[in-house]
C-alpha positions in Angstrom: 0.0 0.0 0.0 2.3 2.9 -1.3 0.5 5.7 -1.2 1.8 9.0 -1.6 0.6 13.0 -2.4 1.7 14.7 -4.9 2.9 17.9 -3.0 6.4 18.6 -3.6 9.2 20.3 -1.7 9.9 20.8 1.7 8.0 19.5 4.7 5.2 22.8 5.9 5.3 24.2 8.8 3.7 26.9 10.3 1.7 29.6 8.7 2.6 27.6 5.5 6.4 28.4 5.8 8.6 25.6 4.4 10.5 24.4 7.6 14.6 23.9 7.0 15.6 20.7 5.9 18.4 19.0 7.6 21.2 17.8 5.9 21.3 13.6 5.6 23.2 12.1 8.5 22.3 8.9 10.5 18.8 8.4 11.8 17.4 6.4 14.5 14.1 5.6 12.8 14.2 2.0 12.7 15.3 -0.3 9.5 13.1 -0.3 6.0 9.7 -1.7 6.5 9.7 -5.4 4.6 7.8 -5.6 1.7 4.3 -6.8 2.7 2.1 -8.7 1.0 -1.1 -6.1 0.3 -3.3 -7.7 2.7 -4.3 -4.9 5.3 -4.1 -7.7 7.8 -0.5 -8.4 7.7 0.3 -4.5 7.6 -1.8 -3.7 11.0 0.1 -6.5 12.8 3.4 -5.4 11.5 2.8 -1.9 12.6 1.3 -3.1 16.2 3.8 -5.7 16.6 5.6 -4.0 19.6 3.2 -1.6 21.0 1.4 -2.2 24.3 -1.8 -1.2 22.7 -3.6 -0.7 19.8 -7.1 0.6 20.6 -10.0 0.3 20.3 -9.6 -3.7 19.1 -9.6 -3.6 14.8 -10.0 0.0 14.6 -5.9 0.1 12.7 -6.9 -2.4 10.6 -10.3 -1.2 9.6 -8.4 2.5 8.7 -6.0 1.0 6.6 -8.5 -0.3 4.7 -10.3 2.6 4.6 -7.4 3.9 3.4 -6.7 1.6 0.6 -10.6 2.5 -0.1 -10.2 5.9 -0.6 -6.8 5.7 -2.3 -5.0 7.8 0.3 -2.4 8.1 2.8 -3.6 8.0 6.5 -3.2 10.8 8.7 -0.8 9.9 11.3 -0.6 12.2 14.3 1.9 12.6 17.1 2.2 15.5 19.4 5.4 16.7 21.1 5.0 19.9 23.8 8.5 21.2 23.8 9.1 21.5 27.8 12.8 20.7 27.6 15.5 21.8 25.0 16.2 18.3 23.5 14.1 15.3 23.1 15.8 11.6 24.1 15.7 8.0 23.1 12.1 7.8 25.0 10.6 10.1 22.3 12.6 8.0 19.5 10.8 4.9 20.4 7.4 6.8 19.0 9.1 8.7 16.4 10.1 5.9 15.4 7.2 3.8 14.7 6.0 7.1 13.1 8.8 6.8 10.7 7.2 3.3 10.3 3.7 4.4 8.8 5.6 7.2 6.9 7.4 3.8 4.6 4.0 2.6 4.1 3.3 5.9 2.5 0.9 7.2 5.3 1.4 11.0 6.2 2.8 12.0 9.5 1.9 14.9 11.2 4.2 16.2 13.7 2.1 18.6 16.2 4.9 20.7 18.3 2.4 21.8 21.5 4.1 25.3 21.3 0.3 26.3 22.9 -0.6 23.1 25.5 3.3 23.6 26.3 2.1 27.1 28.3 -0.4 24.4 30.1 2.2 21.7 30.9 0.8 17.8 30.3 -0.6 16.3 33.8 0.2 13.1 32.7 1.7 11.2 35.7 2.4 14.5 37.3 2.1 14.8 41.2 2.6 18.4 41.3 1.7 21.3 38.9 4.7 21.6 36.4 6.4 24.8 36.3 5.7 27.5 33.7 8.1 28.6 30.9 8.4 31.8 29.3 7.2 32.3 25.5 10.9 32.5 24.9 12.0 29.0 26.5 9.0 27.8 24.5 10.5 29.3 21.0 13.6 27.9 21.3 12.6 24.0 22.6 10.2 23.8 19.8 12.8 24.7 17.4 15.2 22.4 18.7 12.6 19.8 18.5 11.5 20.1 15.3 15.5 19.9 14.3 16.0 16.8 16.2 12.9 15.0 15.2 13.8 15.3 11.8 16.9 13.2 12.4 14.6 9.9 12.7 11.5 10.8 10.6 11.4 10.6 6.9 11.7 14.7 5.6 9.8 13.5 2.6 7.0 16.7 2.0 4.6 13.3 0.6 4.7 11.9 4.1 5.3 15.0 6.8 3.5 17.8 7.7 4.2 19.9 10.6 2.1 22.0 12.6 2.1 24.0 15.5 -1.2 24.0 17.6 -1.0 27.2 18.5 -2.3 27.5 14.8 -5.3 26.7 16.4 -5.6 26.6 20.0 -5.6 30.9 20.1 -9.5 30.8 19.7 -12.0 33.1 20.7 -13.8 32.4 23.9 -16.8 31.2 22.5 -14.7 28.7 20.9 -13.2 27.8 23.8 -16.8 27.3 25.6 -17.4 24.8 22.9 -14.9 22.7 23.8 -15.4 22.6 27.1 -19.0 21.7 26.6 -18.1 18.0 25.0 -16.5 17.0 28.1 -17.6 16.5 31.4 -15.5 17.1 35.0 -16.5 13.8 36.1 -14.6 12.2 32.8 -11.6 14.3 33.8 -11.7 13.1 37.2 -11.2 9.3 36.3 -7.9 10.1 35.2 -5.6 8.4 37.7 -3.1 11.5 38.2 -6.2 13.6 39.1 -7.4 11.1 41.4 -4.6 10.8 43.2 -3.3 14.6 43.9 -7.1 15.1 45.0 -6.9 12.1 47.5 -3.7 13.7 48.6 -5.3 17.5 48.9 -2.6 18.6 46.2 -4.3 21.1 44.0 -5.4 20.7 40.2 -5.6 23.7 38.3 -8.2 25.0 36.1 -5.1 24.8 32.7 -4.5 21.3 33.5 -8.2 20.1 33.7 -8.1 21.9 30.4 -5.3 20.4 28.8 -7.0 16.9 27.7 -9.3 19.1 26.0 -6.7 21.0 24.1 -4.9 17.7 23.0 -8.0 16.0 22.0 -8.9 19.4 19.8 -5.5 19.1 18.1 -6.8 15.7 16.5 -10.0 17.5 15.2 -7.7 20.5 13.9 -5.7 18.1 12.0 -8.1 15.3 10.8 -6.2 12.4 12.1 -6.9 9.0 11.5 -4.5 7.5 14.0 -2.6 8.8 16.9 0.5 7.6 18.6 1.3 8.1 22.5 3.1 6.4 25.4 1.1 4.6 27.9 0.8 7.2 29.9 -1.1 9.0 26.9 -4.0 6.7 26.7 -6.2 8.9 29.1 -5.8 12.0 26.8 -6.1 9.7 23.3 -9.3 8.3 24.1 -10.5 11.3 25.3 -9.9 12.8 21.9 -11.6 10.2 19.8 -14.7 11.3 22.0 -14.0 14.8 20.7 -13.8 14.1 17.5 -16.9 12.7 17.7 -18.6 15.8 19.2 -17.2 17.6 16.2 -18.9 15.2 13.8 -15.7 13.8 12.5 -14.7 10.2 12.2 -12.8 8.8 15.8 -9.4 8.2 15.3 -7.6 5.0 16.1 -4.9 4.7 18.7 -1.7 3.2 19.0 0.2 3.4 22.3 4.1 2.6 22.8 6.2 1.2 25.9 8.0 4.1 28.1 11.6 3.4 27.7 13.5 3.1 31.2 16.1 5.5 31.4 19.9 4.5 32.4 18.8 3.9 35.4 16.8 0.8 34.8 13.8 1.6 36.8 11.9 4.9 35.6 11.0 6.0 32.3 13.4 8.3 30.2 13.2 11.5 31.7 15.5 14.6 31.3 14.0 15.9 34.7 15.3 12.2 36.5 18.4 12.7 34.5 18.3 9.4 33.2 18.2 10.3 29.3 20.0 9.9 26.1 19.7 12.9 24.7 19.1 12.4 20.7 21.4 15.1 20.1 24.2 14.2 22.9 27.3 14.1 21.6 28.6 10.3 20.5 30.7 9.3 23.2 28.4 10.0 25.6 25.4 8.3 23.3 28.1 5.4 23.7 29.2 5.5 27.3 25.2 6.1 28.6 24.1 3.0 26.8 27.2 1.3 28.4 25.9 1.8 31.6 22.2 0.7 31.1 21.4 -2.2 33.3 22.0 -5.6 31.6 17.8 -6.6 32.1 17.0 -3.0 30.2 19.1 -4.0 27.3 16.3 -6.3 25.7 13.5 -3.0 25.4 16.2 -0.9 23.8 17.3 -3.5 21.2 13.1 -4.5 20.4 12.5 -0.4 20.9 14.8 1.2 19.2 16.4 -1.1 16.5 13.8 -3.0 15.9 14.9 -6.8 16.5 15.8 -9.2 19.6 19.3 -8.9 21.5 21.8 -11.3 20.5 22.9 -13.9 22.1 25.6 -12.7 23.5 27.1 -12.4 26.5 26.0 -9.1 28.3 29.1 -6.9 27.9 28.9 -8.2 24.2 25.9 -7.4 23.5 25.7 -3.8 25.1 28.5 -2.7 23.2 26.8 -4.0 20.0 24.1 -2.0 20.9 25.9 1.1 21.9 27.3 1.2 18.6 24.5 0.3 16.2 22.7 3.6 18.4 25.8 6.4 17.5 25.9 4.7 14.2 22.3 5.2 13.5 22.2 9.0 15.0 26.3 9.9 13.9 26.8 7.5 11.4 29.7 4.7 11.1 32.5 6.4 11.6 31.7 8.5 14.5 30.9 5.2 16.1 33.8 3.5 15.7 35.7 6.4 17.1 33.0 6.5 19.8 34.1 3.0 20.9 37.7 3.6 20.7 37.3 6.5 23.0 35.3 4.3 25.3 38.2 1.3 25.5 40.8 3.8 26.1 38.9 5.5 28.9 37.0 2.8 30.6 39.7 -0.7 29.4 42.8 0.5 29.2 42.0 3.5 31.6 43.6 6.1 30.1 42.5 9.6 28.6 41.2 9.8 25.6 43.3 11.3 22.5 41.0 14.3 21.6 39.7 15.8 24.3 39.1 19.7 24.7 41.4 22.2 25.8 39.6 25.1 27.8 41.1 28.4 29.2 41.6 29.3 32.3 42.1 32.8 34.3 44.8 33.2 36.5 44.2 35.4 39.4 46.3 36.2 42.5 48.3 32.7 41.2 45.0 30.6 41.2 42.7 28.9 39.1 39.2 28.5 40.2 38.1 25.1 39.5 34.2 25.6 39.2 34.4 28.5 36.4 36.2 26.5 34.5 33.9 23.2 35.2 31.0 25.6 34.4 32.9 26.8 30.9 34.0 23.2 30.4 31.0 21.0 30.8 28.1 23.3 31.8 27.9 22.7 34.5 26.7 25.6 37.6 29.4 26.5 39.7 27.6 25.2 42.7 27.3 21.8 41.2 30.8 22.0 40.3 31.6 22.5 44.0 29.7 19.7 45.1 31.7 17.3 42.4 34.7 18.0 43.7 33.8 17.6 47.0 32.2 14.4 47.1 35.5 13.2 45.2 34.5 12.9 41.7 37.0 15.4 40.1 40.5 14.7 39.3 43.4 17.0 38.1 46.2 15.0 36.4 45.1 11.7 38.0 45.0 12.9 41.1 41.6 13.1 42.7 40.8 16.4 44.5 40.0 16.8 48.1 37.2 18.1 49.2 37.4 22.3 49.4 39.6 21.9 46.7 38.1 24.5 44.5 41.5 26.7 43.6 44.5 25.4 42.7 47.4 27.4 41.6 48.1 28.2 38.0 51.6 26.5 37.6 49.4 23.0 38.8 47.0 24.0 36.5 48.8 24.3 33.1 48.4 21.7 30.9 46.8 19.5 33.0 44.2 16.8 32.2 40.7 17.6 34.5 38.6 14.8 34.5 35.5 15.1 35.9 33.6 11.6 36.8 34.3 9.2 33.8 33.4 10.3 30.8 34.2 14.0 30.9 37.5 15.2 30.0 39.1 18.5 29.4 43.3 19.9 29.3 43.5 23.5 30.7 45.6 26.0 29.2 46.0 29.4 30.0 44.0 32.2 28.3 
């Protein structure tokens, strides 16, 4: 079932302005889709082979033959509120099995929540997230959009991105619409809710609202299908119900594992600092897979490259899969030289060949550690203080003692500071 538009160029983005395509470099989307025989069967339970659900029960299979009915591409939604600056391996597990429907031929659309972002997503939230400026909100979405790019297919036939603020800046009246297709007591099964209420933590107004919002993106947009984690599912089947207020069709949903973060135990989560950042540089892609737990290994190789583990042993295995992820997102080459790095720091314990050099002021004959930490690995200076003191810095291979925080400059010069066990950096003077 190829199916494809005939629009040309560029993917659209908001306001109808072509968004900037990103040059070709690896991508984390996962390998080709196999041909299928054209039976709609055999293409639903390829595409819901590795999702936790796919709701309600027939409803993918009945729109992809709806689709091959009305000889077009289904709509394929996925929205993406841009809280943070940079999305992580958690997101690519979606984005991924969007990039899935996009080799079928089925059109993506990519909804950055540059609007429900002001709101914040309840979604297995104890407390009221915090607010970010118009600013903060600017620059994540761009950064998103950039980095989602890297898995998704850029092809204009099969993407088409949005930003719900398109939208979502209604009039009142329109607003009062909205609100009048849901009830509070439909709200208040969603387990989050329940919860904080039990507990006497407050609920505001803007997040009772957000499921509303949400929901209203998949009427703005037509979808035929949306994609969401498991935490999601609230806010999915609510919009299917809005859609129907609206007198359009009910979409059908298809709901993804949460990835565990390096930790093991909680889902992917730059606020848990846990993630792999999509965008990290490749040594670190490398060295946080490394240090994954062995019993998360299985999700990420089923998640994010599509097929079982090995059988290897664990070591094995983990480094197979540390490089097949920088090779996806940095290419070959970067990987390779992300392993290499890895052995010499971590096997033969040594310091890796091309580290940075940063500069340092000299004042009153010392150098003040956290500045430099701060300039070297952004770090804040407080945290840089708390490094060193807990023992996790090291100057030349010596660790240093807690107060440490100036050393004098002839120390300083050309020395290797190594701070925990990836991070590396020679100081020179400026």
């Amino acid at each position: 079932m190829a199916l494809a538009l005939a629009a040309q160029g560029a993917p659209a983005g908001r306001g109808g302005q072509r968004v900037k395509v990103l040059p070709a470099r690896g991508s984390l989307a996962l390998a080709p889709v196999p041909e299928l025989a054209d039976a709609v069967t055999e293409q639903a339970a390829h595409l819901s082979r590795n999702a936790v659900a796919s709701l309600p029960a027939g409803a993918l299979e009945a729109k992809l033959r709806l689709g091959v009915q009305q000889r077009r591409p289904l709509r394929i939604k996925l929205g993406i509120d841009p809280t943070a600056p940079d999305i992580h391996l958690g997101h690519a597990v979606v984005l991924g099995k969007l990039r899935e429907f996009q080799d079928l031929g089925h059109r993506v659309v990519l909804i950055i929540g540059d609007y429900t972002a002001r709101v914040g997503d309840p979604s297995g939230r104890s407390v009221l997230r915090p607010v970010l400026t118009q600013a903060e909100i600017e620059d994540n979405a761009r950064t998103y959009q950039e980095q989602a790019l890297s898995i998704l297919s850029q092809d204009a036939r099969h993407l088409e991105i949005r930003h719900n603020g398109e939208w979502l800046d209604m009039p009142l009246s329109d607003l009062l619409g909205l609100a009048r297709t849901t009830t509070v007591a439909q709200l208040l099964e969603r387990d989050d809710f329940a919860r904080r209420l039990a507990a006497g933590r407050p609920v505001s107004m803007l997040e009772m609202l957000y499921p509303l919002l949400q929901g209203y993106d998949s009427v703005a947009v037509q979808a035929d299908l949306e994609l969401g984690g498991t935490d999601q599912t609230f806010n999915l089947l609510l919009a299917r119900e809005i859609q129907r207020a609206y007198g359009q069709p009910e979409q059908a949903l298809l709901t993804m594992p949460l990835l565990v973060g390096t930790d093991g135990h909680q889902k992917m989560s730059k606020s848990l600092g846990n993630q792999i950042g999509v965008n990290d540089a490749a040594q670190e892609i490398y060295g946080k897979t490394m240090a994954i737990p062995d019993e998360a290994m299985s999700d990420y190789y089923r998640l994010l490259l599509g097929h079982d583990a090995p059988a290897q042993p664990p070591r094995d295995a983990k480094r197979a899969l540390a490089h097949a992820l920088v090779a996806r997102l940095r290419g070959p080459e970067a990987a390779a030289a992300a392993q290499q790095g890895f052995d010499t720091v971590f096997v033969d314990h040594g310091v890796p060949l091309d580290i940075p050099e940063v500069p340092y002021r000299c004042e009153r004959d010392l150098v003040h550690l956290p500045a430099v930490m701060a300039e070297a690995f952004g770090l804040s200076r407080s945290q840089a203080r708390r490094l060193i003191d807990q023992g996790g810095v090291s100057l030349a291979d010596t660790p240093l003692g807690a107060g440490e925080h100036d050393i004098g400059c002839a120390r300083a010069q050309g020395a290797v500071l190594r701070v925990g066990r990836r991070r590396f950096c020679r100081l020179v003077a400026s």
